[in-house]
N, C-alpha and C positions, 0 to 999 in steps of 0.2 A: 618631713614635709614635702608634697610634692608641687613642682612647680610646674605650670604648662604655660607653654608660649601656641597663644592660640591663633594657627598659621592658614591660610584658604588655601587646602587641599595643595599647591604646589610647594609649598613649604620656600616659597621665598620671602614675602611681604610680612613681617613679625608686625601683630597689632598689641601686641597687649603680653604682658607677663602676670602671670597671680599665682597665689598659693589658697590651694581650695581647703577651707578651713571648716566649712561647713558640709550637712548633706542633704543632700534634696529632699524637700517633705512627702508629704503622702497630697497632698494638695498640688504639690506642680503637678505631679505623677498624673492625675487626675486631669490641671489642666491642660496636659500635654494633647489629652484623647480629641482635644476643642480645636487642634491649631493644623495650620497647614503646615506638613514638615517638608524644606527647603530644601536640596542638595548638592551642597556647595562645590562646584566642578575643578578640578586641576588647571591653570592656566595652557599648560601645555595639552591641547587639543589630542593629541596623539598618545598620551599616556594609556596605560593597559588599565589603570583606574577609571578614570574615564568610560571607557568602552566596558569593563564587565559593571560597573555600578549601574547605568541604564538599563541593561540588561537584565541585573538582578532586581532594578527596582520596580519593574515593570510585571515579573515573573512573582515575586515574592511580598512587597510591600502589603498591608492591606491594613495599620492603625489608621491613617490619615490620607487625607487626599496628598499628592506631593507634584513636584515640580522643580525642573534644574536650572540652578544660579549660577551669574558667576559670582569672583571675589569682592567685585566692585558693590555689588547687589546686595551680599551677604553683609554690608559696611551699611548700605541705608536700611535693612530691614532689623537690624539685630536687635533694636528695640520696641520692635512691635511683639505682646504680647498673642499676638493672633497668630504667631510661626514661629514654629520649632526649626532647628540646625541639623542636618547629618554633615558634621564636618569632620575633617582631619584637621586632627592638632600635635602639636612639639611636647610631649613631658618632660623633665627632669624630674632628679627628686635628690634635695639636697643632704638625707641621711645620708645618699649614699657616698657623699663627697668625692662624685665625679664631676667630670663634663661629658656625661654618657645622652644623650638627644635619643627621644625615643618617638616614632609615629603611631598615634593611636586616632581610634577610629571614637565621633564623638556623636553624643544624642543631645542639643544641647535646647536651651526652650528661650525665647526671645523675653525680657523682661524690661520695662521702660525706666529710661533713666539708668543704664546699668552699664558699667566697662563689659568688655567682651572677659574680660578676665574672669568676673565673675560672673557671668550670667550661669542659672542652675544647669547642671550636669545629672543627667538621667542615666548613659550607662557611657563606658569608656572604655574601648578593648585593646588590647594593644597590636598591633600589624606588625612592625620590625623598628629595627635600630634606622635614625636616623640616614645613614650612609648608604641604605641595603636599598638595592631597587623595587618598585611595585612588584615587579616580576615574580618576584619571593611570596607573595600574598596575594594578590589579584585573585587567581584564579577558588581562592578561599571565600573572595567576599557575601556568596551567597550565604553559606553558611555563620556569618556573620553579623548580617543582617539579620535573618533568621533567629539568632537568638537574642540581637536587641530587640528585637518586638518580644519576643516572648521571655525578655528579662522585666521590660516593663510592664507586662500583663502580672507577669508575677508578684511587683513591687505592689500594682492597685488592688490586688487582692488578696495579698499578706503584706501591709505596709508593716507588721512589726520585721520584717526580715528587712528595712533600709537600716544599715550600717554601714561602717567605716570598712569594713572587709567583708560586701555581702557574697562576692564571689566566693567566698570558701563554703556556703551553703551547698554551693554543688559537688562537692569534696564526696559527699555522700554516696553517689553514684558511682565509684569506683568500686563500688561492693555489685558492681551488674556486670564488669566487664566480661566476667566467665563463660557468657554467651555471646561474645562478640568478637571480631577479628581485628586486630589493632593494626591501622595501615602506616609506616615510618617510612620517610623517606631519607638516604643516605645522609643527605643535610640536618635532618634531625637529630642524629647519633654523636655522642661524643666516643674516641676514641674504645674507649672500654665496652663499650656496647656497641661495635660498628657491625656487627655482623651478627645474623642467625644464631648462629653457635652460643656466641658469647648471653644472647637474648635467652633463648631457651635453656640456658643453665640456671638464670632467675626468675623469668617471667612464663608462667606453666599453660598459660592462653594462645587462644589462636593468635597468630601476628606473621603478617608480611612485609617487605622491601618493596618499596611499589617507586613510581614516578610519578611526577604531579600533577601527569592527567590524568594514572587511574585513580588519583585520590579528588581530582574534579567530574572526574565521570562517577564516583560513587555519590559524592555532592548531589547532583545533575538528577543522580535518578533515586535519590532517599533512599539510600540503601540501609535498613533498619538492622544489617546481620556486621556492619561495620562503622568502626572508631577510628576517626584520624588525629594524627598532630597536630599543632599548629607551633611553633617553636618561634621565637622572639631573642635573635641576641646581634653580635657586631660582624657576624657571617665574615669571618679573619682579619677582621679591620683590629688595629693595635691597641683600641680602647677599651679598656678596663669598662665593663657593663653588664647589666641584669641580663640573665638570661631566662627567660617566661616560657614555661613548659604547660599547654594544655589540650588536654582530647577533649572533641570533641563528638557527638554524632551524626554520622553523614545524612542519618533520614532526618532527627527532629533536631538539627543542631543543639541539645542539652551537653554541658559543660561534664565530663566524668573526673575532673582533675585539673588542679588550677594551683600553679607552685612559680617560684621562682627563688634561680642561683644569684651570686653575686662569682662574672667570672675569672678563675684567676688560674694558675699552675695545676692546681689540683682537681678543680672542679672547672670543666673544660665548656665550652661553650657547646651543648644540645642534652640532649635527653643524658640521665646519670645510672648508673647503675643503683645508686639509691631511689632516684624516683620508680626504677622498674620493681625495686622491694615494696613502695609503698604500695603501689596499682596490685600487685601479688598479695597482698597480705589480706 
């Protein structure tokens, strides 16, 4: 069961705990296309959230008209059915019987009469572990945005693909990468795979060690001939927690791989050598 403590972008002020039991229909999906979607701002004014979400949403947006809130704002609108949420929220998930806090990124739709807990949930990515700074993701957001639009375009025009795991639909796409250059950055690697060497002894594709501007400069200019990471764990914090492996692509942001570890001794916090077998096979 997953829980999310749904937090206004600076992740201090907890409004609401829930466990989403249900999945969005093919009808919000719809009336999502009718509403002005809101974007709910970091309180701290100087966040690098902040500063690239404007940016990208300005450059990239294009379902809804939109416009930036703050947390106070996002508290009187959330039950107006005439606007949708881009906010940041808190997951847990109590399968996995941690206290693992995880930041995701949220598409949520305003419903009257509704705790924030529940209000419908459109798409939910995950950004990092609780503890880890924006700094770690920021510079991804375009690409991220990028594919919630075009995961909801997806959803209104094949609603039978809404399910409880519709991410592994993009699973698929791992059978393309052999045209593509796969961009890692040293933080993505778990020990067993930190280098070149160790890469190309399993994975027979192009792939590079880059930094995380030239993986927001490939972002920046759609680069259609490369796939980056996006990696999700406790970045050496002592907490036992998922670790979320997925590429994505730099020109159309489409998901090629979408997995997660639980991490522990063995199975270390980033990219695995078994996920480089699957992406190879």
């Amino acid at each position: 069961m997953k829980r999310i403590l749904t937090i206004a972008c600076c992740l201090i002020a907890v409004s609401g705990v829930f466990a989403k039991e249900h999945l969005p229909t093919k009808e919000e999906y719809k009336a999502f296309l009718n509403t002005k979607t809101l974007v709910v701002m970091d309180a701290n004014p100087m966040s690098d959230f902040n500063f690239k979400i404007k940016e990208v949403m300005e450059t990239v947006w294009t379902l809804t008209d939109y416009e930036f809130i703050s947390n106070d704002e996002f508290e009187d609108k959330r039950n107006d059915p005439a606007y949708s949420f881009l906010i940041s929220t808190v997951a847990t998930f109590d399968a996995d019987k941690t206290k693992a806090r995880y930041n995701f990124l949220s598409l949520l739709l305003g419903e009257t009469d509704t705790e924030v807990r529940d209000l419908p949930d459109l798409c939910s990515l995950p950004l990092s572990y609780l503890r880890v700074e924006d700094v770690s993701y920021a510079y991804k957001l375009e690409a991220f945005v990028r594919f919630i639009q075009d995961h909801v375009n997806l959803m209104n025009e094949q609603p039978q693909l809404i399910k409880p795991n519709a991410f592994k639909y993009y699973n698929d796409n791992v059978k393309s990468l052999s045209g593509k250059t796969l961009y890692l950055t040293k933080e993505d690697l778990a020990p067993e795979v930190n280098t070149l060497s160790k890469i190309k002894s399993i994975y027979p594709y192009n792939v590079k060690i880059v930094t995380r501007s030239e993986v927001e400069d490939a972002i920046e200019r759609r680069d259609d001939s490369v796939v980056f990471m996006h990696k999700v764990g406790p970045e050496g914090t002592k907490y036992k927690a998922r670790c979320y492996k997925i590429l994505i692509g730099a020109d159309s942001s489409t998901f090629y791989y979408f997995d997660y570890h639980m991490v522990n001794k063995k199975n270390r916090d980033g990219l695995l050598e078994k996920d480089l077998k699957k992406m190879a096979s």
